[in-house]
N, C-alpha and C positions, 0 to 999 in steps of 0.2 A: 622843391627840394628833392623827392624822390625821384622825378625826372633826371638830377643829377647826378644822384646818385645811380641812377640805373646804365648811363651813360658813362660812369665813371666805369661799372661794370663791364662791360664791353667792352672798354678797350685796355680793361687789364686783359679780358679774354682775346684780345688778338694779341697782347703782346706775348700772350702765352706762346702761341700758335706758331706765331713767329719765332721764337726761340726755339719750340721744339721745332720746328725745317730745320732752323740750322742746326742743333745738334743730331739730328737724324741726317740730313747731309753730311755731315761730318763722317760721323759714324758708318755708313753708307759707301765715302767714297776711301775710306779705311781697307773695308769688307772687301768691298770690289777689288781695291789692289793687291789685297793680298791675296784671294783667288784669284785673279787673274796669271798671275806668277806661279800659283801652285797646279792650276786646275788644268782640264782638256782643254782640250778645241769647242765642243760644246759648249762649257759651262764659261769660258771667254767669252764669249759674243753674248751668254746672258750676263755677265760682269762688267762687259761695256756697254750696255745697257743701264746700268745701275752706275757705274761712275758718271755715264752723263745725265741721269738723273741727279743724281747728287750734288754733282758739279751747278746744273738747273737749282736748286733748291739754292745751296749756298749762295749762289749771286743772285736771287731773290731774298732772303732772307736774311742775308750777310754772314761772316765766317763769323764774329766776336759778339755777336747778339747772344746767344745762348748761353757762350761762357760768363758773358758779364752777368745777364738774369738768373741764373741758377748757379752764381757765386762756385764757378769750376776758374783754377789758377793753374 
């Protein structure tokens, strides 16, 4: 029985994990666009850097993971 329970552990802790990518990708590829539109020539190339990270996170983790786990409408 503890065995199951310790397993049931874990993979509440990755569905954490997982939701928080996606809301961090989210969040992420938010940031990025909107400095990329404000910002220099510099801080562009680190902004598109960070969207396709983001972008990576997201289709790893999914877009609606997050929202549905921590109940955001």
């Amino acid at each position: 029985m503890v065995l199951f329970n310790y397993f049931n552990d874990v993979a509440r802790g990755i569905e954490f994990i997982i939701a928080l990518g996606s809301i961090v990708g989210v969040f992420g590829l938010i940031i990025g666009l909107l400095f990329t539109f404000i910002g220099g020539k510099r801080l562009r190339w680190h902004m598109l850097g960070l969207i396709i990270t983001s972008i990576v996170l997201i289709s790893i983790c999914g877009l609606h993971t997050g929202a549905k786990y921590f109940h955001i409408h």
